[in-house]
C-alpha positions, 0 to 999 in steps of 0.5 A, a space after each residue: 314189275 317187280 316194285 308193287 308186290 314187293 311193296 304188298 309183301 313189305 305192307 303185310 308183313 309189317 303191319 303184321 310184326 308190328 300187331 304181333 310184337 304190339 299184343 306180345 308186348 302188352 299182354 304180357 307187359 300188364 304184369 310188369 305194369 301193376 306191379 310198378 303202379 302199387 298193384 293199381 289195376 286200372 292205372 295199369 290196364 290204362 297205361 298199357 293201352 296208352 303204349 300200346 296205342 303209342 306203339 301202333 302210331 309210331 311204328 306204323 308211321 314208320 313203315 308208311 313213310 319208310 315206303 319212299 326209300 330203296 331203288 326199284 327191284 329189278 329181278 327176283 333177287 333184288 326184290 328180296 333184298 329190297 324187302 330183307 331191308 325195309 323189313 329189317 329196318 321195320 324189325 330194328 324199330 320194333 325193338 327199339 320202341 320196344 326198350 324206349 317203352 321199357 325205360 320209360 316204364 322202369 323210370 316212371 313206373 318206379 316214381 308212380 308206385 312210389 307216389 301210389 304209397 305215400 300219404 298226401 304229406 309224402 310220408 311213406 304209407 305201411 304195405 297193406 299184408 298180402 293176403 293168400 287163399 287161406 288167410 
């Protein structure tokens, strides 16, 4: 009686952690991303939509597949526990992909920029001056 809005209530609430923390984390991660691309604008926006995208597929999977686990809940109380779990599980993954996708940015992003500002004989290439509103 209890096991199918149960099972609504988890769908819904963690496909929908899952857009929020998806678009938290891409707009304001394309920030982190230029700078770690050489300020590269379309390398940026295209790697973020390729995590983003990554992001998506993973966690939803996991919340499809994560469906199967827990005993039916036989009364009010034990459906919300049985949603406190796969929701926190739910939770728990999000910010693991969350700080996966951060290293993997770090370390990369680092190697990328650094490949971005080098000539084709790896030699180091002169920063271009940054230039303000007034110059």
């Amino acid at each position: 009686m209890y096991l199918v809005p149960a099972y609504i209530v988890y769908l819904v609430v963690s496909i929908a952690l899952t857009v929020w923390v998806a678009r938290t984390l891409s707009k304001n991660g394309i920030v982190f991303l230029k700078e770690c691309f050489g300020h590269d604008d379309s390398l940026a926006h295209s790697t973020n939509h390729l995590l983003v995208v990554g992001f998506y597929l993973v966690n939803l999977g996991w919340i499809l597949l994560s469906l199967r686990f827990g005993s039916e809940p036989q009364g009010m109380a034990e459906a919300f526990e049985f949603l406190s779990t796969k929701i926190g599980l739910v939770v728990v993954a999000l910010g693991f992909m969350h700080f996966f996708n951060m290293n993997a940015v770090a370390k990369f992003g680092r190697k990328v920029g650094q490949w971005l500002r080098e000539d084709d004989f790896g030699n180091q290439l002169k920063p271009e001056p940054q230039r303000g509103i007034l110059d």
